[in-house]
N, C-alpha and C positions, 0 to 999 in steps of 0.2 A: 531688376536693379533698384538701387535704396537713394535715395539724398546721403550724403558725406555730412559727418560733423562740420570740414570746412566749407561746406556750399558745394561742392562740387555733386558727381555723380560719381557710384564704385560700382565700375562693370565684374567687381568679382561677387557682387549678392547679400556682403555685409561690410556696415560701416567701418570707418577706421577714426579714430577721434584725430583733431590737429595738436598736436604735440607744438609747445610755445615754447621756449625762457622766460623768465619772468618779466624781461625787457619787451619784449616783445609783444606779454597781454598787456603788459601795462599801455602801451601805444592802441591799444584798440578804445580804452578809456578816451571818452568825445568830450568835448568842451560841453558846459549845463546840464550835463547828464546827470540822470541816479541812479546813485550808486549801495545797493546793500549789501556790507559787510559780514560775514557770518562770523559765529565767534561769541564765547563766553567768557569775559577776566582774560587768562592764559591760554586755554582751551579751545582746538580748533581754528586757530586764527591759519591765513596763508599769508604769512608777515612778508616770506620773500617778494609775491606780491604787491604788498602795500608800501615796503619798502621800495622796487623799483618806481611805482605812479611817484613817490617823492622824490627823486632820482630825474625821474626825467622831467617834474614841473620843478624843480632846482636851475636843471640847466639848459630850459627850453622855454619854459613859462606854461606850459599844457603840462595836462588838463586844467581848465580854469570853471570857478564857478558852480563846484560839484554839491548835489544836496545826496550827503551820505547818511544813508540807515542803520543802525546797529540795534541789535535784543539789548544788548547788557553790558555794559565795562570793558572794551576791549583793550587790554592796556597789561603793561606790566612794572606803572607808575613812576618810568620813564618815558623811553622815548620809541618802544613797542609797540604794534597794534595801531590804532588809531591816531597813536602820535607822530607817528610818520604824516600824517596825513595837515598835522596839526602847520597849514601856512597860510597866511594872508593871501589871497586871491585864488589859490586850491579853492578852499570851500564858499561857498555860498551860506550851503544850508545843513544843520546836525540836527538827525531827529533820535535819539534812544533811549535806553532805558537806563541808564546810568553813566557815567562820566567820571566817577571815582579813580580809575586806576588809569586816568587820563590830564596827568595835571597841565601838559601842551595844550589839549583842545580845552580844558577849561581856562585855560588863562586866555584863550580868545572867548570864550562864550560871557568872563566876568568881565572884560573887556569893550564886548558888545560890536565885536569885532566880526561876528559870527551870525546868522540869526540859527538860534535853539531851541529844541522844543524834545522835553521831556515825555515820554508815554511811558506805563506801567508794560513791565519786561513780559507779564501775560498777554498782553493786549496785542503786543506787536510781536510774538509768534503765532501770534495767534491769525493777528492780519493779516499774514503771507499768507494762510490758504485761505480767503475770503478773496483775496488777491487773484488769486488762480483761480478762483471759480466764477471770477468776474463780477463778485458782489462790491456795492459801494459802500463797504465798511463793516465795522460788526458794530451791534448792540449789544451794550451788557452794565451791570451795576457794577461794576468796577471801577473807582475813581470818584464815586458820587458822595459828593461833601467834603472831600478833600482839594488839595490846589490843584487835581485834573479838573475840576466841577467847572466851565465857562462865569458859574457866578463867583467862580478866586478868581486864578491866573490859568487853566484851558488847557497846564501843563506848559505854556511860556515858562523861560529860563533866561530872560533878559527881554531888554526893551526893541533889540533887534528885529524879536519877532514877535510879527504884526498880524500872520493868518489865523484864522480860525482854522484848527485843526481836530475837537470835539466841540459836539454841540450836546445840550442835552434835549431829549425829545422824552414825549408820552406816549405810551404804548400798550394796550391791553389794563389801563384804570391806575400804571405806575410808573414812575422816571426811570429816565434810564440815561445815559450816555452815549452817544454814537461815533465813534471813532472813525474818521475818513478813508476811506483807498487812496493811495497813489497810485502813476504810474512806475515802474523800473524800468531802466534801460541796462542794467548790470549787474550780477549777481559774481561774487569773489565770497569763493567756499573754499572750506579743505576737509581732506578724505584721507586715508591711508595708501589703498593701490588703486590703480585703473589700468583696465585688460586695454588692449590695443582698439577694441571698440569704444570704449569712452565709461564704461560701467564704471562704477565708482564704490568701493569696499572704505569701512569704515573699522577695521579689524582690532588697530591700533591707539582709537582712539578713545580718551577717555569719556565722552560724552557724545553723542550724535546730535544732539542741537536740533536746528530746521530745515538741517540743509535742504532735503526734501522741499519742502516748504518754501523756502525759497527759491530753488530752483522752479518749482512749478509756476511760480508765480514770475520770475522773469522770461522765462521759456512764453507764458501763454500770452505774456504784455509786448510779447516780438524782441524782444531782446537778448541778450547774450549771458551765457554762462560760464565759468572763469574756474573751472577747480585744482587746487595745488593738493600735490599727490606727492608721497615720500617713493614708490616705487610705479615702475609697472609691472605686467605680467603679458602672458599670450589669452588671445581670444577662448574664451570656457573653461580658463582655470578660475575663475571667481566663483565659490557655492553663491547660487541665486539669493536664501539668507541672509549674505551678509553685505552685499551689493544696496545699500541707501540711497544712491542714486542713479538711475537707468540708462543707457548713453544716450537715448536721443534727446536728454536734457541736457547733456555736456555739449557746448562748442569750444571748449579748447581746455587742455591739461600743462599744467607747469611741472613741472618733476624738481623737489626741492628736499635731493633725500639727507640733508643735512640737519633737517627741523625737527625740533625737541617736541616732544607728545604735549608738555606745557610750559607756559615760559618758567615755571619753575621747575621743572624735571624733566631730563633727558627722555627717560624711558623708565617704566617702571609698569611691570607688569600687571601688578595688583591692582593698578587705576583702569587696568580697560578687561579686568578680568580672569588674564590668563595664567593668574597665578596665584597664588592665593600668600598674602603675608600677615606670618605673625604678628599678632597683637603687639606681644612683648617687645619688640623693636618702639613701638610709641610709647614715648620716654614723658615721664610727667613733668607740664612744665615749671618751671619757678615759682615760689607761693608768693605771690602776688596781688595786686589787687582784680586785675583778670581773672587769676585761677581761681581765689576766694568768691567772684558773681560767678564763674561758671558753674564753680559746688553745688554755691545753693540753687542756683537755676536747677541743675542734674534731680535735685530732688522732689522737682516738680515732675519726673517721667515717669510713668505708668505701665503698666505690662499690657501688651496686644495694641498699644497707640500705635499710631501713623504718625510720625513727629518732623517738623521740618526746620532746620537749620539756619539761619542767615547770616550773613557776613557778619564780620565785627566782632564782636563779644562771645558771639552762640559760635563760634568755629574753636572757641575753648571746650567745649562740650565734649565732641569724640574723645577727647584727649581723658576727660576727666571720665568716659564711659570704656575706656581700654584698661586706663588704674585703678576701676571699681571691680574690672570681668566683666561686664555686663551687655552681652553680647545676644543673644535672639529674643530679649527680654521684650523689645519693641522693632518698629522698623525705623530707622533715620532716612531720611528724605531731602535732597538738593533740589529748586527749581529746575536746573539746567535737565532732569530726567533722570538722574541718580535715585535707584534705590534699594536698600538693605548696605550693609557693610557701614563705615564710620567716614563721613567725611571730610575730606583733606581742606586743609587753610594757605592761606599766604597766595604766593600765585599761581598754588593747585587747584583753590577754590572752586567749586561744581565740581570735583571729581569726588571718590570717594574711594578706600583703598578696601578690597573685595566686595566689591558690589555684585549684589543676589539678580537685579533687573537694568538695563537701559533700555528706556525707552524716549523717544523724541519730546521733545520739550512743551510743544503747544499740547500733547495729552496728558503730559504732568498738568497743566495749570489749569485744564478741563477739570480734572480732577479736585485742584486745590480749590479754585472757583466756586464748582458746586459745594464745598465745603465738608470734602470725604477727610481734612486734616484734625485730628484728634487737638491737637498741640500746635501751637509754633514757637518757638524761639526766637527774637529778633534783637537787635541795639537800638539805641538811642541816641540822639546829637540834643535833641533837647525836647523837658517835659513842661506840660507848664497844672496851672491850676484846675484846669478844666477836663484835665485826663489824655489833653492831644499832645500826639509826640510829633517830632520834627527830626528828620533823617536828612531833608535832602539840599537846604539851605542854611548854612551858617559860616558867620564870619566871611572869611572872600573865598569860600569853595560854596560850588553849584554840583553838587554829585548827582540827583533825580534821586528815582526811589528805586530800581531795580524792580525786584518781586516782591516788595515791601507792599504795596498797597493791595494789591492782590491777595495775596496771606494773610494779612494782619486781619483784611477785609472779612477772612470767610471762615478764618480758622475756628474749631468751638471754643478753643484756649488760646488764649497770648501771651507770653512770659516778654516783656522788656527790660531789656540788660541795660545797662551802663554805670557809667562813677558819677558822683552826687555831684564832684568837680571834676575840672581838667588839671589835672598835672600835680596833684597832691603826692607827699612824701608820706607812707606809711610805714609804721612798722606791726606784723604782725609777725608773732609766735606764742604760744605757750596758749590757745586757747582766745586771743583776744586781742586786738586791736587798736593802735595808738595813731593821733594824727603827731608828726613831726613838723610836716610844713603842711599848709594848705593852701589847696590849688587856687589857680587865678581865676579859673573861669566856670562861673555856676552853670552845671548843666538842667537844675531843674530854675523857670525863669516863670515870670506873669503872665506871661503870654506869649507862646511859640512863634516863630517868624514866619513859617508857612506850616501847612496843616498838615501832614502824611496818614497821617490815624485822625482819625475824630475820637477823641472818646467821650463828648457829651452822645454823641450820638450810640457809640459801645452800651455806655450806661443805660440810655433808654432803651434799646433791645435788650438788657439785662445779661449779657455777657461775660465770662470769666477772664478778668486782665489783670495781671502783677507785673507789680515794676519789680525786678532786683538791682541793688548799688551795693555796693561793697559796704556800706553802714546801716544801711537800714533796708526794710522790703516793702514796698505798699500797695493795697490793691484797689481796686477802682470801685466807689460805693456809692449810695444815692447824696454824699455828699463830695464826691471828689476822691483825687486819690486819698488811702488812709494808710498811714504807717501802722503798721498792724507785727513788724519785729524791729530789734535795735541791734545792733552788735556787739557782742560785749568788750568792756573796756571805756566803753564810750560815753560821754555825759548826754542829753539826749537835746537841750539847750544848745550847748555851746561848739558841739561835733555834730549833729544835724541841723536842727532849727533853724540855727543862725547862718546858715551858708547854702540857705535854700530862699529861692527865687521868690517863694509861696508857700505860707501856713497851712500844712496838711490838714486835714482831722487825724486825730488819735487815739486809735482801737483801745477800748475801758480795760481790753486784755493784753496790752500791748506783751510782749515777748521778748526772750534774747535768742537770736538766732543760735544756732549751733555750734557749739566752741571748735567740734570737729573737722568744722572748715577753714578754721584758722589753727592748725595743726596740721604739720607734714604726716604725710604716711595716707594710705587708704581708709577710707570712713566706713566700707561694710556695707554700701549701700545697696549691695544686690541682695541681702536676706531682708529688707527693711520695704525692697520695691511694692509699691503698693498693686 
């Protein structure tokens, strides 16, 4: 005889998982409890889920008090995901890696309604299995010198929160950062099928995340496991392969076969593999000021790189690498565990449409971490004089960093994206570039309001980092950033200079960037790939 998923005993020899509604798990959720979320952006989420826990603390007052977990963004920049979650006396405590496609939970976190704490999206896939193996946290250079660092702000995200949650320690003759364990008391994952034993298959999904990870780590902290499933099946139809999580990790399955593979797409094959889609269907987007940084970004890619993606700006890239052809020339890479094929944007983001590998998410950032990334591609909220960018605070949004500080951290190249202003009128055609109106708000400033990159610190390890902006490009030198192209059309005075935060240096060779990025049509850039 075996233990039952639901506690009991099965005198027939093998388990049988407990089958819930969503109403139903949601009522297993206790008052002060933790809670971690699985889930990328769109990706994976068991929203039916998270929607009932809001549901029943709507019209009951429980659960109350909850300090919930999340890797990354779970949102679909309404009221998806984590926003269900987003009420006065629900939470207590938000600990993740981003808060971007959450603007409910951030209006309590700017609020200070909340207490919040920010961790780099490596760090805390990473922590679930330190978690499960009963370690009191990981050590790693991740974070150091940036607003993780205990000497900024710890990764605090408001006044609310008061714990120390990294310290920095010495170790073997150099610093490091120590990120803490918790305990869980709850783990709320999604899978695709689960056999009547509790096995959990991942078949349909675009990304496989931590679930593992997670699971293990609430399973061995005595706690409960939650996973919503689009089907089930009978016991030994699942191949062993494709089964991510083992049943005696599952105590209970939601069946919610109504749930879209991402919050922005139904279903589509090509994101979890099983089908392979034509390029030609990605339609190039509008020439823009977007599409104009992701050009020349594009031309910083290199043949046999390992190149990684990030939100914002660089999710123009695939787009601008489908209307070049330029397809096994490198590999593209998502944190979320994507890699090969061209990465999807919007709230597909961490998928990628024919991807060559998935693998789970904390051996992506093993990987990033040690610094096996050729390239990265990242945006920017704001640069300042000293070469540090700022991602994760400005204005009254509190987003974190994601996998920003991780990458940035270890990559051997960095390309940072963004527009010189916000909300500038341009007109570009024919080769060159005119300001109409110009925007309100300088993105490059004298000093950034919280740290995400150091780049005094890039420069002194002697580092390869460019900024691209839609006017001009500069790169990180032992004097600062240095404008080193212009755009053409452009006076260099009164369309850059003057509407920058900080006096660059300026390259004795200064340049004009490529007229061919400011022209429609294809630029050729696969005979030219270096």
């Amino acid at each position: 005889m075996r233990r039952c998923l639901s506690g009991g005993i099965e005198a027939s020899g093998h388990m049988k998982a407990r089958i819930l509604s969503a109403e139903e798990a949601a009522a297993l959720i206790s008052d002060d409890a933790t809670v971690i979320v699985g889930g990328s952006g769109g990706i994976g989420v068991a929203d039916d889920v998270l929607s009932a826990i809001a549901a029943r603390f709507t019209s009951s007052g429980a659960p109350r008090r909850l300090t919930v977990v999340h890797t990354t963004g779970i949102g679909d920049f309404a009221t998806k995901g984590l926003g269900h979650l987003a009420h006065r006396g629900l939470l207590k405590r938000t600990i993740g890696g981003n808060y971007g496609p959450q603007p409910r939970l951030m209006s309590l976190i700017v609020a200070n309604e909340v207490e919040a704490y920010n961790l780099p999206q490596g760090v805390l896939c990473q922590l679930y299995r330190a978690i499960a193996a009963k370690q009191p946290g990981i050590v790693t250079h991740v974070g150091l010198h940036t607003y993780m660092d205990p000497r900024q702000s710890g990764g605090r995200m408001n006044e609310a929160a008061r714990e120390d949650l990294v310290e920095r320690v010495e170790l073997a003759g150099q610093e490091w950062l120590f990120y803490k364990a918790f305990v869980p008391d709850f783990a709320i994952l999604r899978g695709t099928t689960a056999d009547e034993e509790g096995n959990v298959a991942f078949e349909h999904e675009a990304a496989t995340l931590e679930g593992l990870s997670i699971a293990q780590a609430v399973h061995n902290a005595g706690g409960r496991v939650i996973v919503q499933v689009k089907r089930l099946t009978q016991r030994g139809r699942l191949h062993p392969q494709l089964v991510r999580i083992p049943c005696f990790l599952v105590d209970a399955v939601v069946v919610a076969p109504d749930a879209t593979q991402t919050f922005g797409t139904s279903y589509d094959p090509s994101l979890s593999g099983e089908a392979t889609r034509p390029l030609s269907t990605l339609l190039p987007d509008k020439l823009g000021d977007r599409r104009v940084i992701a050009r020349r970004a594009a031309m910083e890619l290199r043949r046999g790189a390992v190149v990684n993606l990030g939100v914002g700006m660089s999710t123009g890239i695939p787009n601008i690498c489908a209307e070049e052809q330029l397809g096994d020339e490198f590999v593209l890479t998502v944190e979320s565990g994507v890699i090969g094929g061209l990465p999807a944007m919007g709230l597909d983001f961490g998928s990628a449409y024919n991807p060559r590998a998935i693998v789970d998410q904390p051996y992506q950032f093993d990987f990033y971490d040690g610094g096996g990334l050729d390239i990265a591609f990242l945006s920017f909220a704001e640069l300042d004089a000293a070469g540090h960018v700022n991602v994760t605070r400005f204005g009254n949004r509190a987003d974190g960093c994601g996998g920003f500080i991780n990458i940035s951290q270890n990559a051997k190249r960095v390309v940072f994206l963004g527009t010189l202003t916000s909300g500038a009128k341009l007109r570009i055609c024919d080769g060159a570039i005119g300001i109409l109106q110009e925007g309100g708000v300088p993105k490059t400033v004298p000093q950034v309001r919280e740290i995400s990159f150091n780049g005094e610190h890039a420069r002194k390890a002697g580092r390869d980092i460019m900024y691209v902006t839609e006017r001009a490009v500069m790169r990180l030198t032992s004097e600062g950033p240095t404008l080193v192209e212009i755009a053409p059309g452009l006076d260099l005075e009164r369309d850059v200079l003057q509407v920058m935060g900080f006096r660059p240096a300026i390259a004795p060779d200064l340049r004009t960037m490529d007229r061919r990025i400011f022209c429609e049509g294809p630029m050729g850039l696969a005979a030219e790939l270096g």
